[in-house]
Structure formats: C-alpha cells, structure tokens
C-alpha angles and dihedrals in degrees: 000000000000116000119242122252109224113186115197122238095245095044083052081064098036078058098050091040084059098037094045086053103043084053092056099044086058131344107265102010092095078053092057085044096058089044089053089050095057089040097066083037085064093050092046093053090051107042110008085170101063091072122075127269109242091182139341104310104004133090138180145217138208121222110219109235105009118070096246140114130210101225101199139156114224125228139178098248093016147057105205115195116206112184125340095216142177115245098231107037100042123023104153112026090101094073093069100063096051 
C-alpha cells in the first residue's frame, strides 16, 4: 500500500507564492516549477528514506533546479509536508510548524 501524501495547508501557500513568482519572472517557468515540485512528491512517497534527517523526525528534499527544499515527516501510512521553503530565504522556518 502506497503511503499517502498530506500536504499541509501553509506549505500549500508556501506552493502558489513560488509558483506565482516564477510565472511572472518568465511564462512557464512557475509551471516547471510546479512539475518539479510533484516530481520530488512522487519520490517522497516512494522512498521517504532516501532523503537526510535534519532533526529527529524531519527530513528534506532538494528540489533539482529551483532553490527549495520539501521539509516532511515521514510516517508509516503517511507522508506529512511541513513547509515547502526557499533555501535562502527561509532556512529554519520549518522548524516552527513541526
């Protein structure tokens, strides 16, 4: 059984805030964004071990060619995202909504 991937109500805003500013640094590339995105969901859901352990119980992954991190907790039913963050910007504010 495949494990269910939750994504939290703030890293859903975290999602349309990239994506609104990629499109509007250049046409298509908030879609490739967004691509990206659900392309680093699918591995999560698959293999949420393959990715490092920040803390405890949370682990992050990079996406390839934007500068963002998937900040989850893994569970055994469950895949649980946290924040959906840029690295610069915003390196631990993760941390407050675990």
């Amino acid at each position: 059984m495949a494990r269910q991937l939750v994504v939290q109500p703030q890293s859903e805003l975290d999602i349309q805030a990239a994506a609104v500013w990629y499109e509007g640094q250049r046409t298509g590339l908030g879609e490739r964004f967004l691509a990206e995105l659900d392309h680093v969901f699918r591995r999560i859901v698959d293999n949420p071990q393959q990715f490092p352990r920040l803390e405890t119980t949370v682990h992050r992954a990079l996406l390839r060619h934007f500068p963002y991190g998937v900040y989850f907790l893994s569970e055994a039913e469950s895949v649980q995202v946290l924040a959906v963050l840029h690295l610069h910007r915003h390196p631990e504010m993760w941390k407050s909504r675990n």
